[in-house]
Backbone bond lengths (Angstrom), bond angles and torsions (degrees), N, CA, C in turn:
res aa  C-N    CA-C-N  psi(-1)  N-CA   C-N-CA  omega(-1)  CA-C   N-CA-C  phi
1 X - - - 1.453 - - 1.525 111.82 -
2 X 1.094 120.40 9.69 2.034 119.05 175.82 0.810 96.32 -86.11
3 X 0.875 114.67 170.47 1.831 162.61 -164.04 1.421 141.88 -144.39
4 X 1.138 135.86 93.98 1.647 109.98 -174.04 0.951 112.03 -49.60
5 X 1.565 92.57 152.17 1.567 136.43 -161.40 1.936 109.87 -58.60
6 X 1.066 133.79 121.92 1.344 123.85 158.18 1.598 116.86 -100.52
7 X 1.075 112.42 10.42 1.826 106.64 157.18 1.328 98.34 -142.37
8 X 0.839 148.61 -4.94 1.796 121.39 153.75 1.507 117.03 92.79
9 X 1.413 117.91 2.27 1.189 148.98 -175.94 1.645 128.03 -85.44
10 X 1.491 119.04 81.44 1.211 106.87 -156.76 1.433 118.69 35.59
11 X 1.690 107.11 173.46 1.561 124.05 -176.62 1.569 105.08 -59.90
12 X 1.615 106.84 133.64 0.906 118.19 163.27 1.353 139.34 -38.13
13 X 1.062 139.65 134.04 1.683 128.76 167.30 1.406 120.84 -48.60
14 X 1.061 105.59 127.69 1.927 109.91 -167.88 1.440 121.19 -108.19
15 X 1.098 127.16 -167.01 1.209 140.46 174.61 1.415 114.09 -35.64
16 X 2.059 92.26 -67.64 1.394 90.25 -176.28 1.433 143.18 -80.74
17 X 1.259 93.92 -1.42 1.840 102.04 -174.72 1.635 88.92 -97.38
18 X 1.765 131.60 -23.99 1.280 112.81 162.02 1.827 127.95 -48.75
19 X 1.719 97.58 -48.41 1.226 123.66 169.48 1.564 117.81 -62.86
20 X 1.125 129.63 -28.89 1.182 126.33 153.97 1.522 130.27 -61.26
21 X 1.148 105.23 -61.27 1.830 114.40 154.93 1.332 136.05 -22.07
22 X 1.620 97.96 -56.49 1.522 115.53 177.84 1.427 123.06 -100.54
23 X 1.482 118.19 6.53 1.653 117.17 177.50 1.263 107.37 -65.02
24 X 1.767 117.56 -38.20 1.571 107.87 170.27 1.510 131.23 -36.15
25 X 1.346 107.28 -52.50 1.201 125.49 -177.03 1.924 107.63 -66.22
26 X 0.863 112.42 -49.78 1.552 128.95 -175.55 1.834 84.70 -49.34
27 X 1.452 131.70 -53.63 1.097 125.01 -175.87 1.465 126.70 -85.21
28 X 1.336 107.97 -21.81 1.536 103.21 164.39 1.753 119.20 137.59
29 X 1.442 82.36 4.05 1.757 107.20 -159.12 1.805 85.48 -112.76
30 X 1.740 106.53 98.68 1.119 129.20 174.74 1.201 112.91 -73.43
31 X 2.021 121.26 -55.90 1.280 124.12 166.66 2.052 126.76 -47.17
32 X 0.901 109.26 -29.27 1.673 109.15 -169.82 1.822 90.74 -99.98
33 X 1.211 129.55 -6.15 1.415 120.45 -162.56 1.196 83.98 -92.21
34 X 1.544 120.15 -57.23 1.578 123.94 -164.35 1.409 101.30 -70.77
35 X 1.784 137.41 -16.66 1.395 111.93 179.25 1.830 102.42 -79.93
36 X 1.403 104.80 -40.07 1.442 106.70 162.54 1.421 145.02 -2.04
37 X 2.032 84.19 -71.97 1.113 98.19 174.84 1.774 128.98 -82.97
38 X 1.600 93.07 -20.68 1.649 104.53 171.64 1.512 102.68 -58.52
39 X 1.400 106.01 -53.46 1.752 95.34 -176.40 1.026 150.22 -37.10
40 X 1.600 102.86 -30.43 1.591 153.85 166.85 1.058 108.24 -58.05
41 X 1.375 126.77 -47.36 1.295 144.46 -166.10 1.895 113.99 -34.92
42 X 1.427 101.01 -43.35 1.779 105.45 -148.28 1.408 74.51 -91.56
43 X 1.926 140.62 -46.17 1.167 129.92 -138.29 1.413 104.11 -76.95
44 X 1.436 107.98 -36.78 1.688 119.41 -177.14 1.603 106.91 -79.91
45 X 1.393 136.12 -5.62 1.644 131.53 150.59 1.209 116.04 -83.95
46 X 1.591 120.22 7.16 1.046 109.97 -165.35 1.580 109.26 -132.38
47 X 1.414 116.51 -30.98 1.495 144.73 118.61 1.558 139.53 -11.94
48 X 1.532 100.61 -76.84 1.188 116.76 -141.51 1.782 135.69 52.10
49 X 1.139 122.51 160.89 2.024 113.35 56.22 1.519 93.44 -119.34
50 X 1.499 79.33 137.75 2.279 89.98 163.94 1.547 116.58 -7.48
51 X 1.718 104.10 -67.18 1.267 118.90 -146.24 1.653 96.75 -63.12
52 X 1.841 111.81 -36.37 1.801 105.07 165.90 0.993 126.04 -83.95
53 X 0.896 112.01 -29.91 1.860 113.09 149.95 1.717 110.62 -18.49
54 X 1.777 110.14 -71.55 1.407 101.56 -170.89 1.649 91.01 -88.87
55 X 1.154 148.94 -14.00 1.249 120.99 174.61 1.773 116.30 -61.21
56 X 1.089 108.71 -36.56 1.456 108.75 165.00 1.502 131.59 -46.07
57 X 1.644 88.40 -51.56 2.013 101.00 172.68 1.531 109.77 -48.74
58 X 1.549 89.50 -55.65 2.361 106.83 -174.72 1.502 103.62 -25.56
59 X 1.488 98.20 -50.33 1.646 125.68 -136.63 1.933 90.40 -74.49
60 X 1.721 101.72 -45.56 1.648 109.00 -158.09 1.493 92.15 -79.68
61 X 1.467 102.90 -48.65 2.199 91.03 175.08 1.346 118.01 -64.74
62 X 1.128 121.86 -22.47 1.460 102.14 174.35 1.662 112.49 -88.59
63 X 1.247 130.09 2.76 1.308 137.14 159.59 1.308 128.59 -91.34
64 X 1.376 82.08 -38.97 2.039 89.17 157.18 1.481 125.15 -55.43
65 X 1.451 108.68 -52.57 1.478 120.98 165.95 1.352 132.19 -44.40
66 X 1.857 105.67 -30.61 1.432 113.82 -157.55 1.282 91.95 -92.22
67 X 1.856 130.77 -18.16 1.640 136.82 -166.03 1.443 107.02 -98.54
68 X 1.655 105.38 -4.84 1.671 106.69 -165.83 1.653 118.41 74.10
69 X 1.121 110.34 36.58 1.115 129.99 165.99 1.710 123.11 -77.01
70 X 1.315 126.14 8.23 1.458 122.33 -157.22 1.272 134.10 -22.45
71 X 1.337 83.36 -45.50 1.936 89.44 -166.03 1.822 103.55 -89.04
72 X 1.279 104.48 -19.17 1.865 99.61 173.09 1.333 98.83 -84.85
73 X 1.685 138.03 -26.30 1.264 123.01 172.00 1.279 118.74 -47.19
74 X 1.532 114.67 -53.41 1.028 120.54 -163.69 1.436 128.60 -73.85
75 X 1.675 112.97 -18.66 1.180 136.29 156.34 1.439 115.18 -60.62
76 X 1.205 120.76 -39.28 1.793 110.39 159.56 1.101 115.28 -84.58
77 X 1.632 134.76 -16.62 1.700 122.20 159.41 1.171 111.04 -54.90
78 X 1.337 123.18 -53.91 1.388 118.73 179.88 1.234 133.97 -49.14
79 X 1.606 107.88 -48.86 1.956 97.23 163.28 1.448 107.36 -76.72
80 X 1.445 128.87 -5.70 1.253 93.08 -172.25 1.700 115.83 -89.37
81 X 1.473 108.57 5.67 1.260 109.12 160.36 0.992 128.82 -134.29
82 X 1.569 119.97 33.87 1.402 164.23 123.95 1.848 87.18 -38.27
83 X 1.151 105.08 -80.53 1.740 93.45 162.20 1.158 149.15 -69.20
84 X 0.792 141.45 16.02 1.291 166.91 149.46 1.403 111.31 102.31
85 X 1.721 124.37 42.81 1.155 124.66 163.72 1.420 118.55 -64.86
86 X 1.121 119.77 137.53 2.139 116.62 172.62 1.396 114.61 -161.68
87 X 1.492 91.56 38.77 1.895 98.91 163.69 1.687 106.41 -66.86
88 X 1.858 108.08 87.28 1.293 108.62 175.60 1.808 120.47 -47.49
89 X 1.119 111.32 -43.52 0.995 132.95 179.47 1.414 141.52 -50.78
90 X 1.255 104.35 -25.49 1.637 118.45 168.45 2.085 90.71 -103.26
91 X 0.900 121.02 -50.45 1.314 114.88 171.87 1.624 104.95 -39.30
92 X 0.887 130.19 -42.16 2.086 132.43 176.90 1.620 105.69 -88.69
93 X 1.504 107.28 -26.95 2.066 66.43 175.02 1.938 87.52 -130.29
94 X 0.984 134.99 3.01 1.603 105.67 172.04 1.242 123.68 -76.62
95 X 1.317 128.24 141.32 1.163 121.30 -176.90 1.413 120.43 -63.90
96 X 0.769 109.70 -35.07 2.279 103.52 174.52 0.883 113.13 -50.07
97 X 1.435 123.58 -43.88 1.537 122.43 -178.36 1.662 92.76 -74.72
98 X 0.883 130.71 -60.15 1.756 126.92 -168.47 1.594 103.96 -39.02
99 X 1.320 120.08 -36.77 1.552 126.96 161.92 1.665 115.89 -52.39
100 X 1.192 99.50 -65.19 1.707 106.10 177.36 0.972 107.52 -54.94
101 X 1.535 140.80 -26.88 1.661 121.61 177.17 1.116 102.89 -57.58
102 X 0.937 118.03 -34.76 1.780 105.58 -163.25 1.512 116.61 -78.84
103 X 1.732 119.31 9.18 1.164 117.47 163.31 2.296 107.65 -73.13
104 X 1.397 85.96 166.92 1.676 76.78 162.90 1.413 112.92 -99.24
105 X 1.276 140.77 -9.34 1.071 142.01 142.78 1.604 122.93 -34.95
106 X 1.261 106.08 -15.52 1.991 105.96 -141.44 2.133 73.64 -79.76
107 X 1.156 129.96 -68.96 1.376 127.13 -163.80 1.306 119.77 -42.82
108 X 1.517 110.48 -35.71 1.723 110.16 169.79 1.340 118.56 -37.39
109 X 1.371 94.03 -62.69 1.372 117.45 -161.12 1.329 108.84 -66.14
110 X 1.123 126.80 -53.94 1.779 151.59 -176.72 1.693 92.88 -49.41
111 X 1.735 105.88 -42.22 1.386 92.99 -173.50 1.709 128.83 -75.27
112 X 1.311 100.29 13.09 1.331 101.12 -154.95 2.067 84.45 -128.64
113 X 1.031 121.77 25.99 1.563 127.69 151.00 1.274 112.58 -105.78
114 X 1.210 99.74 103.44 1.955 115.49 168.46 2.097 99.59 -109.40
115 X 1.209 89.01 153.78 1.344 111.99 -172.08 1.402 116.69 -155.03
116 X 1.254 111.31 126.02 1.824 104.88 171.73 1.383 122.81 -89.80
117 X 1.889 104.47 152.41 1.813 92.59 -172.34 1.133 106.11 -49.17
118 X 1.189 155.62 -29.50 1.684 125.75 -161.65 1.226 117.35 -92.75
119 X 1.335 121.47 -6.98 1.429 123.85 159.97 1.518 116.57 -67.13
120 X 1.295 99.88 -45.86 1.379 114.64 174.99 1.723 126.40 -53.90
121 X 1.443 84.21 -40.24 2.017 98.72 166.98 1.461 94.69 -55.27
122 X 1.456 110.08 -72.86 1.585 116.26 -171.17 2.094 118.81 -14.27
123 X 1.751 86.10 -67.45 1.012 103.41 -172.46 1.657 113.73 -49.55
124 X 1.564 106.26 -54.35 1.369 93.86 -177.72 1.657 113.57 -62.86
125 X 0.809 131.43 -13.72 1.428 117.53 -165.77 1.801 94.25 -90.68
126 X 1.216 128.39 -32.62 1.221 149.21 157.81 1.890 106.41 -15.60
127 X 1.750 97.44 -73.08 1.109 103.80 -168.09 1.715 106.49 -94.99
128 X 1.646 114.45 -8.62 1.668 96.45 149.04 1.484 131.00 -64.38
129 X 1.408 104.44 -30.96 1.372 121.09 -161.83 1.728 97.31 -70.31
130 X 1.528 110.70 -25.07 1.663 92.99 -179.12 1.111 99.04 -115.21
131 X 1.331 157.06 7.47 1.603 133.99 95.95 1.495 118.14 8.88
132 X 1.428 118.04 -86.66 1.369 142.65 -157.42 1.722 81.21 -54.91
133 X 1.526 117.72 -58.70 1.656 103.36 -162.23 1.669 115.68 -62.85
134 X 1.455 96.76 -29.06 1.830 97.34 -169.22 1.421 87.91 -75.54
135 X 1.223 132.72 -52.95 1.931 116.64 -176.97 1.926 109.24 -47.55
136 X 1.253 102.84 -35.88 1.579 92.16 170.23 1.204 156.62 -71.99
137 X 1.519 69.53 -28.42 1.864 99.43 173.39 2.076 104.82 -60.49
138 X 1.804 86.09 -34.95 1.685 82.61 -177.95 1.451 125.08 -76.30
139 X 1.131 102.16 -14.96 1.551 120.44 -154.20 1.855 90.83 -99.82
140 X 1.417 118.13 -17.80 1.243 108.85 165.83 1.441 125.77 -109.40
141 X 1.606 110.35 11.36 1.154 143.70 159.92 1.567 101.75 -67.54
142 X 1.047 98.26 -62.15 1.932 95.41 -161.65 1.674 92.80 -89.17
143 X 1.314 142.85 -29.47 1.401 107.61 173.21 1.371 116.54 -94.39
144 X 1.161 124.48 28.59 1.872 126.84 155.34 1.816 109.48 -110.16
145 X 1.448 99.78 15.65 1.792 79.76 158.69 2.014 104.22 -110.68
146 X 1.628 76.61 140.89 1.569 94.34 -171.52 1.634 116.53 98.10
147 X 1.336 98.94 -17.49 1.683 89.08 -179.54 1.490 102.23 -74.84
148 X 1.472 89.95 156.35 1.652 117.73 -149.35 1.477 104.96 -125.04
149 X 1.791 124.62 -4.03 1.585 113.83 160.37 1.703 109.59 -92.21
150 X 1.369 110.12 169.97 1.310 156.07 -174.41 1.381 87.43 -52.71
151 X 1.311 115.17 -57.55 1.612 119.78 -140.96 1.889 109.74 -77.18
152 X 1.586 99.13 162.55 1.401 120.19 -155.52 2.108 94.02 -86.47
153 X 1.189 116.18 158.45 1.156 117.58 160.35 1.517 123.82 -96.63
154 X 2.002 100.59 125.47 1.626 91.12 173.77 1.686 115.74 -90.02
155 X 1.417 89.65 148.00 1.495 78.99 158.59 1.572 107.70 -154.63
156 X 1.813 113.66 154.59 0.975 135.10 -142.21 1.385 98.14 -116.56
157 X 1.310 136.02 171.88 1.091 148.21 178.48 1.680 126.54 -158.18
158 X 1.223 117.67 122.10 1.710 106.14 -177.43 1.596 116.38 -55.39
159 X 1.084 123.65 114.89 1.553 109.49 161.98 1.468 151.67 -51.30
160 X 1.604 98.11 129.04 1.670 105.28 -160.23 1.774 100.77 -41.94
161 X 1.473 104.16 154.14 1.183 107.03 -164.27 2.044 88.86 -93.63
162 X 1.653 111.38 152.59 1.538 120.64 -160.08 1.765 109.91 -106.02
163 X 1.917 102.67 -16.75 1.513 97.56 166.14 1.429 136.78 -34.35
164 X 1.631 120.83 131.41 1.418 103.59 175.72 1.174 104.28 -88.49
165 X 1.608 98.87 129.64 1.418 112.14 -176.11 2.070 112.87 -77.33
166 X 1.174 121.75 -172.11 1.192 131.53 155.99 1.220 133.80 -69.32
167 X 1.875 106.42 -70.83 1.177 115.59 171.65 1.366 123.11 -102.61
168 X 1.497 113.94 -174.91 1.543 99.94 178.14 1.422 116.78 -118.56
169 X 1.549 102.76 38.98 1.907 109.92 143.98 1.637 115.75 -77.76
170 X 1.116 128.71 -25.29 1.693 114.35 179.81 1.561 97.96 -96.26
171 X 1.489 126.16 -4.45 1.101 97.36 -179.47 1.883 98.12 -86.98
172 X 1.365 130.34 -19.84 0.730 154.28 173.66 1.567 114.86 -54.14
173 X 1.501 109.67 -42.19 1.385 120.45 -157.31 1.962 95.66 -87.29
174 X 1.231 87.61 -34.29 1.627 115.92 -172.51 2.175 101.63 -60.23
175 X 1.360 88.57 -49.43 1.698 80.41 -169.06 1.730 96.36 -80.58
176 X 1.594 141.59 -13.56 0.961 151.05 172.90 1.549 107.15 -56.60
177 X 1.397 94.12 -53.96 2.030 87.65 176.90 1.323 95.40 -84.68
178 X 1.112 151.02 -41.87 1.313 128.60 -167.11 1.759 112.28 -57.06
179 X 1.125 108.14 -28.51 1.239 115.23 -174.01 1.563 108.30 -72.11
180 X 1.517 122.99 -61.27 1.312 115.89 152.91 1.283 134.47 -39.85
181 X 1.311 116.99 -10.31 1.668 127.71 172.93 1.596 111.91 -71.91
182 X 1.400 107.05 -30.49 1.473 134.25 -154.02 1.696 82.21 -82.18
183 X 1.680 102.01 -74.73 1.507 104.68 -152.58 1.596 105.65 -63.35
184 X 1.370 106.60 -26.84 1.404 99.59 170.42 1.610 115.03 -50.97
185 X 1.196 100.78 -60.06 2.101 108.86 -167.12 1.876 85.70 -49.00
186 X 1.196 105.73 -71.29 1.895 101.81 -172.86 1.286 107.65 -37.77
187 X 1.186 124.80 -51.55 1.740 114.03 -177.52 1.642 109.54 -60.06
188 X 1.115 122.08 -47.26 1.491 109.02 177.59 1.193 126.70 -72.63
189 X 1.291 112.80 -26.33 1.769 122.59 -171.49 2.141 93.01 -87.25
190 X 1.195 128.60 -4.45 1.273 145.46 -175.09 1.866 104.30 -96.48
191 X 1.425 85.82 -36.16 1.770 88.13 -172.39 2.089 112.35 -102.97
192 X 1.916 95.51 -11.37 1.454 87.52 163.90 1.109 121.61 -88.39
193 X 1.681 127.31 -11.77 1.420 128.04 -166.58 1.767 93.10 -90.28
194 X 1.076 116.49 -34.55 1.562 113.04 157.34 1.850 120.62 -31.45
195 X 1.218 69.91 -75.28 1.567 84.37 -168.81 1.701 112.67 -73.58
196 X 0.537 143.13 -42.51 1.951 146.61 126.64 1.802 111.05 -4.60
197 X 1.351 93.59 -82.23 1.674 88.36 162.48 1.069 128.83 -21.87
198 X 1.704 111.15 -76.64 1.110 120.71 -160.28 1.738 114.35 -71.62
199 X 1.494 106.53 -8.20 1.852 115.80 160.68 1.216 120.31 -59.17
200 X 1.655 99.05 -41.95 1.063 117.26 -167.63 1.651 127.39 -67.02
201 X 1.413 93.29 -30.88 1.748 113.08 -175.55 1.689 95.96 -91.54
202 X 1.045 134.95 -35.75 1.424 128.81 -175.73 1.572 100.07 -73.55
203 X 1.382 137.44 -40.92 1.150 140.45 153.22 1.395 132.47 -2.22
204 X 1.662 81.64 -62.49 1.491 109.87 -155.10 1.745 90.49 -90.63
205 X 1.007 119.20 -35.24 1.571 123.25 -167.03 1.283 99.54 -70.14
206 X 1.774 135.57 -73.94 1.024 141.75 -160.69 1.592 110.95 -117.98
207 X 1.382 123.24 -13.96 1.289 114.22 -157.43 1.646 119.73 100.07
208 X 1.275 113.18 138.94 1.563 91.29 -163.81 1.862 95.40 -78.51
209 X 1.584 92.02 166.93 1.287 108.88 -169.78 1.583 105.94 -93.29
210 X 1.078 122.92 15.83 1.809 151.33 -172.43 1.520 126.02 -94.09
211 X 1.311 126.12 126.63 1.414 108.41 -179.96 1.101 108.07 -88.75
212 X 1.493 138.92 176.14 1.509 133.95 178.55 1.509 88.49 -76.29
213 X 1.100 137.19 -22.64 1.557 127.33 177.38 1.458 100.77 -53.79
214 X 1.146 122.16 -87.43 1.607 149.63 -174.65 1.543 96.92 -34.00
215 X 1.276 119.28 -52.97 1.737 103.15 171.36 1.362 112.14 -78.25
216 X 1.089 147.96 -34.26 1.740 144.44 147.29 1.496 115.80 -9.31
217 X 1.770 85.97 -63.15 1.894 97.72 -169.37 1.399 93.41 -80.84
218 X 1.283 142.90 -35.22 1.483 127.78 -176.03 1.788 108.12 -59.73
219 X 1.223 113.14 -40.24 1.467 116.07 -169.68 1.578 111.40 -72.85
220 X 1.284 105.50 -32.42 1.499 113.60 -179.68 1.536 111.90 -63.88
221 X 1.566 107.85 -51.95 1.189 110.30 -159.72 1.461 98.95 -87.96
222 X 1.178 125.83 15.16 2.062 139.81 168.59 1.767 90.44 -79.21
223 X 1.329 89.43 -70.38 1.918 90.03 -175.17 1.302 121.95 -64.45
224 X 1.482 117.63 -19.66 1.618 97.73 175.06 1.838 87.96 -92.74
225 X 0.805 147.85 -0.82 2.104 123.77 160.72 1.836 89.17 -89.04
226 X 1.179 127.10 -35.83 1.629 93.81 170.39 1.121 124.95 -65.86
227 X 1.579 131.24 -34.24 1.601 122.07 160.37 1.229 123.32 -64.83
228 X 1.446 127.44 4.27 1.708 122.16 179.84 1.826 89.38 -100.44
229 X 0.956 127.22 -28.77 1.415 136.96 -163.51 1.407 96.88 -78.08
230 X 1.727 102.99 -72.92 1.504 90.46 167.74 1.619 142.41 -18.38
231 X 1.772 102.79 -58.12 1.393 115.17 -154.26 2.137 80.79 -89.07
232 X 0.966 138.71 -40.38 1.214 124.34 163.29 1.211 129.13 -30.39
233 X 1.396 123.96 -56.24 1.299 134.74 176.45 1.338 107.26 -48.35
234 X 1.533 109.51 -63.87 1.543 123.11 158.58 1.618 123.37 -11.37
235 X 1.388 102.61 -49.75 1.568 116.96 -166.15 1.063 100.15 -79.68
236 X 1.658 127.13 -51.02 1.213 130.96 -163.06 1.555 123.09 -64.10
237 X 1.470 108.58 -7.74 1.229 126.83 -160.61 1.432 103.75 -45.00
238 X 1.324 118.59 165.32 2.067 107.64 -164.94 2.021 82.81 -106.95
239 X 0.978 80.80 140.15 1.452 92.69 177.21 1.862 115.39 -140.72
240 X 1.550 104.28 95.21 1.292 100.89 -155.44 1.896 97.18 -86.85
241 X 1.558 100.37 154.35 1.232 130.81 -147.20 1.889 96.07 -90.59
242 X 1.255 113.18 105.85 1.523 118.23 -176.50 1.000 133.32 -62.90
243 X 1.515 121.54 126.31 1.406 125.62 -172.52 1.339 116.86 102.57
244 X 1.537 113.81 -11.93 1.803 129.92 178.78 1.879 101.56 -50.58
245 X 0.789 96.57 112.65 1.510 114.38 172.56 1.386 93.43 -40.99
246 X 2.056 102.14 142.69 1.351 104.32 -173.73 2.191 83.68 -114.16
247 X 1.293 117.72 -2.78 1.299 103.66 169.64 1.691 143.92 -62.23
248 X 1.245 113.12 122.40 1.733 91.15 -175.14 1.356 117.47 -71.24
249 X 1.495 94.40 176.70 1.484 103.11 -163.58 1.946 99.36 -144.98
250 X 0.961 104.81 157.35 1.838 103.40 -174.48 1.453 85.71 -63.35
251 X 1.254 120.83 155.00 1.536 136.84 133.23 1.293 138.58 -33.02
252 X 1.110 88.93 -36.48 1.961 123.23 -164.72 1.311 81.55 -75.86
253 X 1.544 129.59 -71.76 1.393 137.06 -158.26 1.447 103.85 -41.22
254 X 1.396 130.64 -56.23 1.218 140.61 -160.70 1.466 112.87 -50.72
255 X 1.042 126.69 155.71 1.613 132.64 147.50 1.390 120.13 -81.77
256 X 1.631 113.04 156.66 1.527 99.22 -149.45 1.369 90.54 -102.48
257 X 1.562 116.00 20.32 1.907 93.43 156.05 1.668 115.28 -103.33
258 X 1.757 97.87 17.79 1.667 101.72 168.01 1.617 96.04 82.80
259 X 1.309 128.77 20.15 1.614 116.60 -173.52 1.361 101.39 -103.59
């Protein structure tokens, strides 16, 4: 996920101090995500890369917006496509930005995000693709209560797509799911050492309360939902559509289901 450098200034800001920043948010805690990410603020102008540079701004106006913040939203919309952020797409359905329209400023600015269709393909598959993970995360939530083997949960993920994009909303959109890729693996590998443990201590107390059958069929039926998961990921793979114009186009122009 790097980028060359646009200030030349020591190592860039990476993954993990992105991933550090934004786990708040991943959990639900809007206030500590956005001081987070302000904190971030001076290292990534001073750092880089560009493209987190404005993913940071995206991130603070659309949090600004969601607290009633208007006029500081709009002060991070503006650099963030001051840098050439133009993820049209979270601009049309997140709510922070749905706040910032209602500045009179919000159209200036809005007007000056152009994007080409194939970024735009990108994007949507972007924000299905972390759809698809938060439904999984649940769906492997509810079939690991009660299971009764030892064993760890895998889980798989489609790979970020490697096109060089245009602007720096998919590169943006790109470290966004990767980041949810992250908190996902921690939430499950968080909820098997749970549940492992707690085998482990009933074990030790009385003996498990399990037949070697019942842990057999629990382990089996772990690996056949890790091979459906697997070959899913597989499917989901982004497979961009040939010949999609790499020219931009206003934002404005578009329709807001991106067609």
């Amino acid at each position: 996920m790097s980028a060359p450098g646009w200030f030349g200034v020591g190592m860039e800001v990476g993954f993990d101090e992105l991933y550090a920043a934004c786990r708040p948010l991943v959990h639900g805690d809007l206030a500590r995500g956005r001081h987070a990410l302000t904190a971030l603020l001076p290292e990534a102008w001073r750092r880089g890369p560009r493209w987190g540079l404005a993913m940071i701004h995206a991130m603070l106006a659309d949090l600004h917006g969601r607290t009633g913040d208007v006029p500081g939203g709009m002060q991070h919309f503006h650099a963030a496509v001051d840098l050439g952020w133009n993820d049209c797409l979270t601009i049309w359905s997140d709510p922070g930005f749905a706040a910032l329209a209602r500045s009179p400023h919000f159209a200036a600015v809005y007007g000056r995000v152009w994007i080409t269709p194939a970024d735009l393909e990108e994007l949507g598959w972007l924000r299905a693709e972390a759809t698809a993970i938060s439904q999984e995360l649940s769906w492997i939530a509810a079939e690991n209560i009660g299971r009764t083997d030892h064993g760890t949960t895998d889980v798989f993920h489609a790979p970020l797509p490697t096109r060089a994009p245009d602007g720096a909303g998919v590169l943006a959109a790109r470290m966004s799911l990767a980041i949810l890729q992250r908190a996902g693996l921690d939430l499950v590998a968080s909820s098997d050492i749970t549940r492992i443990s707690g085998l482990i201590a009933t074990d030790a107390i009385g003996g498990s309360s399990y037949s070697d059958w019942e842990i057999w069929r629990s382990a089996g039926l772990a690996d056949s939902r890790a091979a459906a998961r697997r070959a899913s990921a597989q499917a989901r793979a982004f497979r961009p559509t040939p010949g999609l114009s790499t020219t931009p186009v206003p934002a404005t122009s578009l329709p807001r289901n991106g067609r």
